[in-house]
C-alpha positions in Angstrom: 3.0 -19.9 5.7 6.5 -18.8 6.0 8.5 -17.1 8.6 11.2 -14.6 8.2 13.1 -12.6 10.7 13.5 -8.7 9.9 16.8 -8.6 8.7 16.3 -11.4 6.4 13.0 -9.7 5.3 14.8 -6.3 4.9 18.1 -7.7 3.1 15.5 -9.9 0.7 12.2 -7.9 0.0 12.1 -8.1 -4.0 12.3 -11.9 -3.4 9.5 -12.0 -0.7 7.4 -9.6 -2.8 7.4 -12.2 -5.7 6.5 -14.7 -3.3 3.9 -13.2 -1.9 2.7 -11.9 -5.5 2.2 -15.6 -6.0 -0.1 -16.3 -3.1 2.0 -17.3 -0.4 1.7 -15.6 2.9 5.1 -14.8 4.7 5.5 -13.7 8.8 7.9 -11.2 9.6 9.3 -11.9 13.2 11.8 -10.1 15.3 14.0 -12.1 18.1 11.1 -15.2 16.8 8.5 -12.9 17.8 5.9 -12.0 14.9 5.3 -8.8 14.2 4.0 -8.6 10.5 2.4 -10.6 8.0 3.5 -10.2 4.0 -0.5 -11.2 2.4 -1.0 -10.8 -1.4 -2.9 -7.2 -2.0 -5.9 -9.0 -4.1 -9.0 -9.6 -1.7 -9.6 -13.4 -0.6 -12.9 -14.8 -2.3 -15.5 -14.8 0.8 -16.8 -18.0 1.9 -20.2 -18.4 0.9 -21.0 -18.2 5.1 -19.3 -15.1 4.9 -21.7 -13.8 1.8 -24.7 -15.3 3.8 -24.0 -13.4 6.8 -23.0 -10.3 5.2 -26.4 -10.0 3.1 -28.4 -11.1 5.8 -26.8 -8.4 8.1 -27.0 -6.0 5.7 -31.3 -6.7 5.7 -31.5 -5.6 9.8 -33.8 -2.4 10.3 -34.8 -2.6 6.3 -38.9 -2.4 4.9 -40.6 -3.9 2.7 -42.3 -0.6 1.7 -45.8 -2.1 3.1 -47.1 -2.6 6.4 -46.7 -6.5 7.1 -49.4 -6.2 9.3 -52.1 -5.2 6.2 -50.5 -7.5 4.0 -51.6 -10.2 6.3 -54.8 -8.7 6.9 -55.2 -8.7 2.9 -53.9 -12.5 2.8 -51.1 -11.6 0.6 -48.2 -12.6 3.2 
């Protein structure tokens, strides 16, 4: 990851936009302080944690559409 202070950022933005269009990820400081972060506008690909978390969380305070209790009474779960 890059760093760039403001002026720098401001004086060469097309340039830092193609950068950044290519994947790279560019930090925008002022007086060496960050204060912004250049990140290509396409989503990042989850990890598959990530996907594994989110569809299990997604699952809380869902049914089945039966009673888990009678399908174990009927020896079906």
């Amino acid at each position: 990851m890059s760093t760039v202070g403001a002026y720098e950022a401001k004086t060469h933005l097309p340039a830092l936009l193609e950068r950044v269009e290519s994947g790279e990820q560019i930090t925008i400081t002022r007086h060496g302080t960050p204060v912004a972060r250049l990140v290509p506008a396409h989503p990042e690909v989850a990890s598959p944690a990530d996907t594994i978390a989110a569809l299990l969380s997604s699952r809380v305070g869902s049914s089945l559409g039966a009673d888990l209790r009678a399908l174990i009474d009927e020896g079906r779960a």
